[in-house]
N, CA, C and O atoms as CSV, one atom per row, in Angstrom:
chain,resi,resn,atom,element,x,y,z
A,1,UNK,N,N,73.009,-2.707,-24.549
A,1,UNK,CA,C,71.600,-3.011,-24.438
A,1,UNK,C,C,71.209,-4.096,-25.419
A,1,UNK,O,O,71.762,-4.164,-26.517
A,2,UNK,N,N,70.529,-4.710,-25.148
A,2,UNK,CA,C,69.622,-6.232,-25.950
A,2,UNK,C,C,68.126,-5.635,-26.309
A,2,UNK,O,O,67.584,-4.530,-26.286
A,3,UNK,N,N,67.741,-7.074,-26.676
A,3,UNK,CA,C,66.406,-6.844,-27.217
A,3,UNK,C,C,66.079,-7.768,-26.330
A,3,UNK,O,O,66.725,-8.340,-25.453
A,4,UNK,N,N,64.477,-7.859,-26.850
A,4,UNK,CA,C,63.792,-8.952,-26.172
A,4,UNK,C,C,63.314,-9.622,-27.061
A,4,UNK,O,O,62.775,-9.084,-28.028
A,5,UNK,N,N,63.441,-11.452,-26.879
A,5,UNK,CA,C,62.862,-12.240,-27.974
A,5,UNK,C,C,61.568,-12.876,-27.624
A,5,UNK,O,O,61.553,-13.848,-26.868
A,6,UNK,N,N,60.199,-12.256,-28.264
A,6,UNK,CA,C,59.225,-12.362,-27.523
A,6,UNK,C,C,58.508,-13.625,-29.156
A,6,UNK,O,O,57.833,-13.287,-30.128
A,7,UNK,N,N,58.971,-14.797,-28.840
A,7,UNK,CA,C,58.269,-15.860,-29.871
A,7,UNK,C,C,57.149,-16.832,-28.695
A,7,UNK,O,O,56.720,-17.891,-29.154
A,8,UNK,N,N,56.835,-16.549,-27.628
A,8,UNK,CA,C,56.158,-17.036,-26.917
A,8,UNK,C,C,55.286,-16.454,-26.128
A,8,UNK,O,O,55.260,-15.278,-25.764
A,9,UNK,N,N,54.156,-17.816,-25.731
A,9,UNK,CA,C,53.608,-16.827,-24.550
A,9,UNK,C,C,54.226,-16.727,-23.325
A,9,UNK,O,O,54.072,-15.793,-22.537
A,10,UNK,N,N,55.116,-17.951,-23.124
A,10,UNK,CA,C,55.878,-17.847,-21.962
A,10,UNK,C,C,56.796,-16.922,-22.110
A,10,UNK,O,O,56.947,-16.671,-20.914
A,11,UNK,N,N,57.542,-16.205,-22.657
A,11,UNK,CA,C,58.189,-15.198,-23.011
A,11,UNK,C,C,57.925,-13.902,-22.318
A,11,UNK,O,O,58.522,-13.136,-21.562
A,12,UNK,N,N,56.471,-14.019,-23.064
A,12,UNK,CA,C,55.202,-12.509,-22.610
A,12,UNK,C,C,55.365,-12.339,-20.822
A,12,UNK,O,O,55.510,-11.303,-20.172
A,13,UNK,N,N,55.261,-14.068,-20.246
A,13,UNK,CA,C,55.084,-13.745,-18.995
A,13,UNK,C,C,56.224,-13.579,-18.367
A,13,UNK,O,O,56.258,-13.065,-17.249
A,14,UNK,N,N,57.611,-14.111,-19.185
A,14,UNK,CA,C,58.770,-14.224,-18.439
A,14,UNK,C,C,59.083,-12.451,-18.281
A,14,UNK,O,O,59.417,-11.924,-17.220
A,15,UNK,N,N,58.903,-11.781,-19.478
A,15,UNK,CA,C,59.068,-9.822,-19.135
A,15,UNK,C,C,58.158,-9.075,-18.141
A,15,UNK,O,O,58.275,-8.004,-17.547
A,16,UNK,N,N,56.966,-10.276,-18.186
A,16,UNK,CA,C,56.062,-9.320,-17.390
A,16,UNK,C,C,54.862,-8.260,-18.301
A,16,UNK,O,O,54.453,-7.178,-17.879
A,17,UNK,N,N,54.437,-8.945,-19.697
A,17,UNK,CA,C,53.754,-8.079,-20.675
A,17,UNK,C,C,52.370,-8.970,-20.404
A,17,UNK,O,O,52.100,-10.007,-19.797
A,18,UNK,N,N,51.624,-7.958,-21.217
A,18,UNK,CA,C,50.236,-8.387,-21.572
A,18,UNK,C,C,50.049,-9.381,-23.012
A,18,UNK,O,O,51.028,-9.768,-23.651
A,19,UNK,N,N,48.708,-9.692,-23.365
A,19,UNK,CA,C,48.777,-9.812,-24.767
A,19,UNK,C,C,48.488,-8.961,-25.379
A,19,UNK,O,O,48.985,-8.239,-24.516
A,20,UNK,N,N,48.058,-8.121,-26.249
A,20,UNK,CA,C,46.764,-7.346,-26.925
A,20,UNK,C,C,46.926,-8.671,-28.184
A,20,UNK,O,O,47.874,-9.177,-28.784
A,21,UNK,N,N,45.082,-8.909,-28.156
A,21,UNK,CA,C,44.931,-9.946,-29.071
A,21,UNK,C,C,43.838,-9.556,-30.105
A,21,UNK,O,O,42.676,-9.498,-29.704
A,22,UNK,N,N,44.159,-9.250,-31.577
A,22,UNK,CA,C,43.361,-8.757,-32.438
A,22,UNK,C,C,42.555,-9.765,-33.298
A,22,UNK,O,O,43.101,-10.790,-33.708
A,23,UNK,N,N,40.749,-9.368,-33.683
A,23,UNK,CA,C,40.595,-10.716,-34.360
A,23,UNK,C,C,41.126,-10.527,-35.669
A,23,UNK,O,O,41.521,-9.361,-35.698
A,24,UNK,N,N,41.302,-10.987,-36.588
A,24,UNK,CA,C,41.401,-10.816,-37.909
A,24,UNK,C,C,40.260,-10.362,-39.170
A,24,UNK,O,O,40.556,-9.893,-40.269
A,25,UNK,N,N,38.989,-10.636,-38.681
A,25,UNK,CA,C,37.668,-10.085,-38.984
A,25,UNK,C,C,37.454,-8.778,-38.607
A,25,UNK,O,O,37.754,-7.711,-39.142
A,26,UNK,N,N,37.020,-8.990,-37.832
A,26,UNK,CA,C,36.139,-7.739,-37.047
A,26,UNK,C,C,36.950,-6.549,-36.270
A,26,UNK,O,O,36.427,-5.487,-35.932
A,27,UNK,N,N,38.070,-6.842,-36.085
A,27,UNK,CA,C,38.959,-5.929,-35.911
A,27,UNK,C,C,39.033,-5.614,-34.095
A,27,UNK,O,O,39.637,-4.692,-33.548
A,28,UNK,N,N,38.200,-6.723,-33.426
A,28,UNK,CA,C,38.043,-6.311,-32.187
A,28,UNK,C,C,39.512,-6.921,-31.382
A,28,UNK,O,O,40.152,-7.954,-31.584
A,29,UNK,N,N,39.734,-5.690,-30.307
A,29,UNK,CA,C,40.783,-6.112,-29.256
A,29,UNK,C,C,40.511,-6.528,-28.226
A,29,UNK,O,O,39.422,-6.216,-27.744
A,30,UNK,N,N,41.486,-7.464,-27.448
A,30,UNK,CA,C,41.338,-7.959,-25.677
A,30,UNK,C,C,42.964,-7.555,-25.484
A,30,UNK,O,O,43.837,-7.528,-26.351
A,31,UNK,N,N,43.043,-7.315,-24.358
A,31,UNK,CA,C,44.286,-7.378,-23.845
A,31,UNK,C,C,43.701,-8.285,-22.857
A,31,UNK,O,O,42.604,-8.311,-22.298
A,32,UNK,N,N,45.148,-9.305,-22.781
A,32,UNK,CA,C,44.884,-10.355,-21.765
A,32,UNK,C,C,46.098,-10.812,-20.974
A,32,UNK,O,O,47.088,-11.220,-21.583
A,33,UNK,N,N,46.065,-10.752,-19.288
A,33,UNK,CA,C,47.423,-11.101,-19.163
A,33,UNK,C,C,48.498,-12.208,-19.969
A,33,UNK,O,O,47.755,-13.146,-20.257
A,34,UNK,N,N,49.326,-12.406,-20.266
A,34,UNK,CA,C,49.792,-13.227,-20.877
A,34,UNK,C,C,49.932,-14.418,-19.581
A,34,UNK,O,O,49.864,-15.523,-20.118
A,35,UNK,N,N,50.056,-14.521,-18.484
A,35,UNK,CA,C,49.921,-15.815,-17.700
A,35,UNK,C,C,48.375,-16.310,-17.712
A,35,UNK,O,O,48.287,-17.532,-17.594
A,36,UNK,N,N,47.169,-15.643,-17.826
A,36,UNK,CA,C,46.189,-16.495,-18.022
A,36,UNK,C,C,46.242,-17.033,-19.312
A,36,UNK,O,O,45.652,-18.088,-19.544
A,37,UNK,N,N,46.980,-16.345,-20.335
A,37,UNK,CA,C,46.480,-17.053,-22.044
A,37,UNK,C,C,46.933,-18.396,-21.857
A,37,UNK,O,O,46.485,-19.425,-22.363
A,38,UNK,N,N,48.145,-18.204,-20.838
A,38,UNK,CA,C,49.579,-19.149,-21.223
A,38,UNK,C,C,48.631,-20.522,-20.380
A,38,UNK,O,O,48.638,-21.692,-20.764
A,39,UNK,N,N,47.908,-20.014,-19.236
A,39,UNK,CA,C,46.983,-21.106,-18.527
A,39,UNK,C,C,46.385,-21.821,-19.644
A,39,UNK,O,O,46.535,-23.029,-19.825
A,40,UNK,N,N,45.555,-20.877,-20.554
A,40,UNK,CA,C,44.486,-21.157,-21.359
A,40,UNK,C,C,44.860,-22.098,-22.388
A,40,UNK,O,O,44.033,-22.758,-23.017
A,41,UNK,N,N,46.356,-22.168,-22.591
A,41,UNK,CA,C,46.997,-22.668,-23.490
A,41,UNK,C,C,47.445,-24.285,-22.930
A,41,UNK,O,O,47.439,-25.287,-23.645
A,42,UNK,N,N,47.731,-24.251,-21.839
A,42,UNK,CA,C,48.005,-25.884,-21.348
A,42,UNK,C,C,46.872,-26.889,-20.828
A,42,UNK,O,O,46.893,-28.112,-20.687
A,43,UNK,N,N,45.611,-25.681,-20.530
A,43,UNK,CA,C,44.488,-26.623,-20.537
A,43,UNK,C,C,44.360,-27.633,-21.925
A,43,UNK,O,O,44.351,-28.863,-21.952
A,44,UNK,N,N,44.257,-26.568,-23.172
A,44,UNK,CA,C,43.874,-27.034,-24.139
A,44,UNK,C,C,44.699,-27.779,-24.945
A,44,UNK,O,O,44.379,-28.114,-26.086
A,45,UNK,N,N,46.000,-28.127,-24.291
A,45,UNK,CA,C,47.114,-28.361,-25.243
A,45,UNK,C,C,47.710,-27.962,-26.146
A,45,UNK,O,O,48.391,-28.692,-26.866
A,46,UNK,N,N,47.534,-26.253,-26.359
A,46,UNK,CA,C,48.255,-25.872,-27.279
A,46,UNK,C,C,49.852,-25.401,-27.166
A,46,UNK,O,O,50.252,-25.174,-26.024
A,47,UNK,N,N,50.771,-25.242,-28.243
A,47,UNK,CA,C,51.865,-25.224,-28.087
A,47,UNK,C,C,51.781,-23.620,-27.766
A,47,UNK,O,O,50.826,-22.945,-28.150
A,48,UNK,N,N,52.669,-23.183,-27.163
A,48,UNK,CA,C,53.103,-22.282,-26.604
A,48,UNK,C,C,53.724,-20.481,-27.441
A,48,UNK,O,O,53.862,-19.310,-27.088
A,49,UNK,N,N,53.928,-21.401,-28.773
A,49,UNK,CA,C,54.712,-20.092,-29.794
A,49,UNK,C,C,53.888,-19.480,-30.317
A,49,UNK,O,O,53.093,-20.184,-30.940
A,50,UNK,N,N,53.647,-18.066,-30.359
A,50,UNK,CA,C,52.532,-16.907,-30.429
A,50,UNK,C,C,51.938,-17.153,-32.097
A,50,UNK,O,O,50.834,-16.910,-32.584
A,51,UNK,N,N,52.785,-17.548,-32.507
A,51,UNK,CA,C,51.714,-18.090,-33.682
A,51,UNK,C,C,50.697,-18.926,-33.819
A,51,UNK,O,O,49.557,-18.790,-34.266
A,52,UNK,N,N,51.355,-19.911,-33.314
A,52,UNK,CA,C,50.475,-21.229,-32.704
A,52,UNK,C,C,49.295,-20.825,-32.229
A,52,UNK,O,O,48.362,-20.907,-33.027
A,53,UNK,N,N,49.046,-20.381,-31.081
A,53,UNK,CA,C,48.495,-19.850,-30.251
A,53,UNK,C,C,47.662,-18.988,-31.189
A,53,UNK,O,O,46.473,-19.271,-31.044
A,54,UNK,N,N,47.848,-18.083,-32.055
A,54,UNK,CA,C,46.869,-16.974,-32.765
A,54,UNK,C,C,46.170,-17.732,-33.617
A,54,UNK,O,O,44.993,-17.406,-33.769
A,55,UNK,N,N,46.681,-18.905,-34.376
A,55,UNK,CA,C,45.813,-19.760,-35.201
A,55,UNK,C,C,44.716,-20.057,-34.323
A,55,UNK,O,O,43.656,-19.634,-34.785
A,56,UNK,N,N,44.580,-20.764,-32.977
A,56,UNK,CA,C,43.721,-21.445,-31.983
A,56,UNK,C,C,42.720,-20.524,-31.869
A,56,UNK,O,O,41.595,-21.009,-31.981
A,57,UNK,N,N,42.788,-19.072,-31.637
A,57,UNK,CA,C,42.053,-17.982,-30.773
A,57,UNK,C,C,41.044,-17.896,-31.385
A,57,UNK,O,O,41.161,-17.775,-32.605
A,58,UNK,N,N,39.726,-17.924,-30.818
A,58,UNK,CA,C,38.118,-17.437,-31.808
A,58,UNK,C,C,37.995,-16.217,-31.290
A,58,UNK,O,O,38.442,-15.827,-30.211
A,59,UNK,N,N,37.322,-15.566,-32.155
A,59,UNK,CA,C,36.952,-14.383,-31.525
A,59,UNK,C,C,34.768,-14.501,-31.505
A,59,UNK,O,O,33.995,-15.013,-32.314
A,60,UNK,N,N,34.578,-13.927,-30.490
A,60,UNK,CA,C,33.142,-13.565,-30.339
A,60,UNK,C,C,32.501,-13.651,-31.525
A,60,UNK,O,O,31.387,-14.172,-31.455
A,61,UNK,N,N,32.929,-13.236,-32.790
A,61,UNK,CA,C,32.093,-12.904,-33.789
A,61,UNK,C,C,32.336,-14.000,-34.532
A,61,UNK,O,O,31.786,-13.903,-35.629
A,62,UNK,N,N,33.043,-15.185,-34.359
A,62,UNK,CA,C,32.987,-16.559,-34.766
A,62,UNK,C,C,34.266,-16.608,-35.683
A,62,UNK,O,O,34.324,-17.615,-36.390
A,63,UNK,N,N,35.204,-15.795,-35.794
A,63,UNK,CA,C,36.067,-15.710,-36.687
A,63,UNK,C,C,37.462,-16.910,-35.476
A,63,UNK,O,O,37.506,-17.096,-34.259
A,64,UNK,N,N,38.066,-17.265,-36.269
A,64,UNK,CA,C,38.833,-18.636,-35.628
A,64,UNK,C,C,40.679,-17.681,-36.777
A,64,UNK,O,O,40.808,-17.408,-37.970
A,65,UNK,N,N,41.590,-17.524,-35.644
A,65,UNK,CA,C,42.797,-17.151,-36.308
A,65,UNK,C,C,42.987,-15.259,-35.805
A,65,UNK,O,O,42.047,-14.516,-36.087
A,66,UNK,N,N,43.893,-14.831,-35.282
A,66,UNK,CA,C,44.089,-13.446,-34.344
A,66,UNK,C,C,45.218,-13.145,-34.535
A,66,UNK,O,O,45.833,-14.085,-35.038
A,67,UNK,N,N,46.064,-11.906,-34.310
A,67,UNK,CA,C,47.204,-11.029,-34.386
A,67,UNK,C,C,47.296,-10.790,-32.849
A,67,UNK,O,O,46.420,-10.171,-32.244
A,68,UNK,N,N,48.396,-11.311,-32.253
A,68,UNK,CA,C,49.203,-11.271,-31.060
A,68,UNK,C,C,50.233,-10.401,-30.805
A,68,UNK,O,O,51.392,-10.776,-30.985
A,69,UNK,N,N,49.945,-9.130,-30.354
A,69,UNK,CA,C,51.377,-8.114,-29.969
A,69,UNK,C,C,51.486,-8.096,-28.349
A,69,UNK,O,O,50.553,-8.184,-27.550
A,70,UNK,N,N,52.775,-7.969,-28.096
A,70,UNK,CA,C,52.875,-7.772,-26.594
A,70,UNK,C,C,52.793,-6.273,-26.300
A,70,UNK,O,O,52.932,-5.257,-26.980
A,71,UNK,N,N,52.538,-6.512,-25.138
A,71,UNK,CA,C,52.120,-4.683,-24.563
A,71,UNK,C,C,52.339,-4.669,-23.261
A,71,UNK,O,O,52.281,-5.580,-22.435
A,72,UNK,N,N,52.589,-3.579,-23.161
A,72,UNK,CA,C,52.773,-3.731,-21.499
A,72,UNK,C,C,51.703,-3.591,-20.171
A,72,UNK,O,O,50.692,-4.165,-20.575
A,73,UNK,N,N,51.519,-3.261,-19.223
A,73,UNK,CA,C,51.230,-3.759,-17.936
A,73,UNK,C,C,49.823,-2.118,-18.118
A,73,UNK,O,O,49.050,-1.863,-17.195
């Protein structure tokens, strides 16, 4: 048995996971498919590696920077 190397959002979508995306403030969650983030991500030009990507994320309460775990379906 293997692992899974989940350093992307394309990753997220290649298993078939969600995001759960936390703000760093306020403590609020979204789960979001990981193929719309990954959309959300080539509109805007961002790079693709889940870090990347968590720096970009605002949350509602104006906080800019999020915690990215994968989750499932």
């Amino acid at each position: 048995m293997g692992t899974k190397r989940l350093d992307s959002v394309a990753d997220l979508v290649r298993h078939g996971l969600n995001a759960q995306i936390e703000c760093g403030r306020c403590r609020r969650v979204v789960i979001m498919p990981a193929a719309r983030l990954r959309d959300q991500c080539f509109t805007k030009s961002i790079p693709l590696k889940l870090d990347m990507v968590a720096r970009h994320l605002r949350c509602s309460c104006g906080h800019r920077g999020a915690r990215i775990n994968p989750t499932g379906n």
